[in-house]
Phi, psi and omega in degrees: 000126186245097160339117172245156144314101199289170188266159185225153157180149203233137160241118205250122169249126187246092186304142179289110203207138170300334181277040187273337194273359157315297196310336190268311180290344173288333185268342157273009147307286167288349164286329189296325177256035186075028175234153172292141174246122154226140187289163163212114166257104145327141175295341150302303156013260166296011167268339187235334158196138198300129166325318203275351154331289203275000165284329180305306188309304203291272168125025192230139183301120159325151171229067270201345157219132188282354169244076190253110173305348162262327169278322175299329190305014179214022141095060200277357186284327173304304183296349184284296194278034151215023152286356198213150168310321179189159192244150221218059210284082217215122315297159186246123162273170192260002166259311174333294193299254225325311197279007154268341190286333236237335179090023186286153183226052191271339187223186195279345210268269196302337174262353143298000185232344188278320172275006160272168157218026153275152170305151203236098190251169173195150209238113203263152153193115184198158180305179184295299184335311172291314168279356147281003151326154200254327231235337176289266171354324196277312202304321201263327157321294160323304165317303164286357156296343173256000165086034160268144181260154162223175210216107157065191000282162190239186177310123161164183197284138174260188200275333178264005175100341140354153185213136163140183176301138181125358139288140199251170209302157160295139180322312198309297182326321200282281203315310166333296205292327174292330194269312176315323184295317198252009153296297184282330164308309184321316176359274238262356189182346196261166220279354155273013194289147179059004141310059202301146174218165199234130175224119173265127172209175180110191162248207174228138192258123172248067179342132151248316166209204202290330221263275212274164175203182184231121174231190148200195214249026168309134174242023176040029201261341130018264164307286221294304212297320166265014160274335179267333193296305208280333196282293207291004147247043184089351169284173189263128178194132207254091200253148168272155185184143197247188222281142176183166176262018186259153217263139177279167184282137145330109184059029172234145182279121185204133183274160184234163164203198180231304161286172233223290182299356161289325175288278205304298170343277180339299188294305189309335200275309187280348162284337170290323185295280178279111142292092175300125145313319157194116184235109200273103197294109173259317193345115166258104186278122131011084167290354190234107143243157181281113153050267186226203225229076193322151160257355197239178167314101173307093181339118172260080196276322181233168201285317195252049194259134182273132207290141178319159174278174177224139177233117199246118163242171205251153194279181169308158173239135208267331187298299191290314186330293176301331165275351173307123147310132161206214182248024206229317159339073155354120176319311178224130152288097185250110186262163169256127159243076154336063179256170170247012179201194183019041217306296193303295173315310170278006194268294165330305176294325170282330167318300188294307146348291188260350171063005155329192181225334191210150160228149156236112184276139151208142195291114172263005197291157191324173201046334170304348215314092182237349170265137166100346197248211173253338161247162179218153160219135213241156159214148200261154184220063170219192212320359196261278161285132140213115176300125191245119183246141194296144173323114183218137156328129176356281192303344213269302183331325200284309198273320171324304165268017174278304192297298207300335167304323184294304201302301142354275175301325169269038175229284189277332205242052185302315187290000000 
């Protein structure tokens, strides 16, 4: 039996609202992580972006009138509000919000929402004035008693110059919100569900004084990337993560540090908490920091002043720790190895070295730019085995070994 990627899809409506000009980066959002889109344009709406925008973008018929002789001739408004895992109402107007709180079915939008019984998220964006209506409020109230969620609104300048609530979330926030909703189904049914997962990613920042630091050029996109692989197929993951510029994943608990002995604090600390099932070190941890730690900025007073020594002790090493027998001790342990030369020979060694169950090598030596970068190429490495996997992009790598864990577990490793 071979683990899949679960299928996703969203019928995303789109309402008369100016932040209706949005709706095209949400939808190349949510294609970016796989999920499907299809649209319902209002006629307010389409005052602000065109079906044929969000049919390009989609790659799907635009939906747009509820007395359409093609569609209805198969009931399409019924069929419409139970085509999708969830339905997604970005941006939502305060006349939409009214005619759904009221149960109204005047267009093809409310009366797809008056006939699901699918889930309902829905992204408000009107002047402040409107949303603070008493007549809003009520109207939102209503709504959530019936279990629509909602994304914002949050605070910030409107299209009429106006400042206060009632701009609706940025496309990213709505994409959080749509991925966390099918992250917590994925619980519940995807081939990790009741799986824990431990991910360590980034580099690590080693101060030399308030200033100065010891690093390396790891961008944790990695990491970050088999912390959502693993989120969208069901496991509960928990990820670490050292300094990096990147938006943490939708619906995974994740901690921040700097140091290499703050991430070990961390991991030990949530493996004592969590017996992981499994955790897959991507960190590239600091084998090194310095001695001690200037408190004030070290000085440079003159052009030939010779520069200080540096006295280097070495940091924990967090992989053989989490791989050391204990009653604490992940099922399966998985490391990482960055090398520039011998890649497999020193991967190998480091497999034996740290007593983990898997390394995934990869050559990071000049020219590669695979640290920092947006692809990598690995080779799986275990007691067994070895994969050599062709150059792919971050994620793909991610899901790639998100599935051969899941596999793992639904083959030799059931318990």
């Amino acid at each position: 039996m071979t683990a899949a990627l679960p299928l996703r899809s969203v019928l995303l409506i789109v309402s008369g609202s100016i932040a209706a000009f949005k709706a095209p980066e949400l939808i190349r959002a949510l294609q970016s992580d796989g999920i499907q889109v299809r649209c319902v344009l209002t006629e307010g709406g389409s005052q602000f972006v065109t079906a044929l925008t969000l049919q390009a973008l989609s790659g799907q018929p635009v939906y747009t009138d509820l007395f359409s002789l093609t569609a209805e001739q198969e009931m399409g408004h019924i069929a419409l509000s139970r085509s999708a895992d969830l339905i997604v109402v970005c941006p939502a107007s305060a006349n939409l919000l009214a005619r759904m709180a009221g149960g109204l079915a005047d267009d093809l939008a409310s009366t797809v929402l008056l006939a699901t019984d699918t889930p309902v998220m829905v992204a408000p964006g009107m002047n402040v004035r409107m949303w603070e209506h008493p007549a809003t409020q009520a109207n939102i109230q209503t709504l959530v008693r019936r279990g629509v969620t909602f994304i914002g609104p949050v605070e910030g300048e409107m299209a009429c110059g106006e400042y206060g609530p009632g701009r609706m979330a940025e496309p990213a926030d709505v994409r959080d919100a749509v991925l966390t909703f099918f992250r917590v189904q994925a619980q519940k049914q995807g081939p990790l569900a009741g799986r824990t997962c431990l991910v360590t990613a980034g580099p690590t920042h080693e101060p030399l004084d308030p200033v100065r630091y010891l690093a390396n050029r790891s961008s944790g996109k990695q990491g970050y990337a088999l912390a959502e692989a693993l989120a969208d197929m069901g496991a509960a993951v928990t990820l670490i993560s050292g300094p990096t510029t990147l938006r943490p994943p939708a619906g995974v608990l994740t901690y921040f540090c700097e140091t290499a002995s703050q991430m070990r604090d961390l991991a030990l600390a949530a493996a004592h908490e969590t017996v992981f099932d499994a955790a897959v070190c991507t960190a590239a941890v600091a084998d090194w920091r310095p001695t001690s730690v200037q408190s004030q900025k070290i000085k440079k007073i003159n052009r030939d002043d010779v520069p200080p020594p540096l006295a280097l002790s070495p940091n924990p090493d967090i992989l053989a720790k989490l791989s050391a027998p204990s009653a604490f001790r992940p099922h399966l342990v998985i490391g990482f190895a960055a090398e520039t030369e011998t890649v497999e020979a020193h991967a190998r060694a480091k497999l034996a070295r740290k007593g983990c169950d898997w390394i995934v090598a990869n050559n990071v030596g000049e020219g590669s730019d695979i640290m920092g970068g947006a692809e990598n190429e690995v080779t799986l490495i275990t007691q067994d085995k070895v994969e050599h996997w062709p150059r792919l992009r971050k994620d793909e790598v991610a899901r790639k070994l998100a599935l051969s864990l899941a596999d793992w577990f639904l083959t030799a490793h059931k318990a």
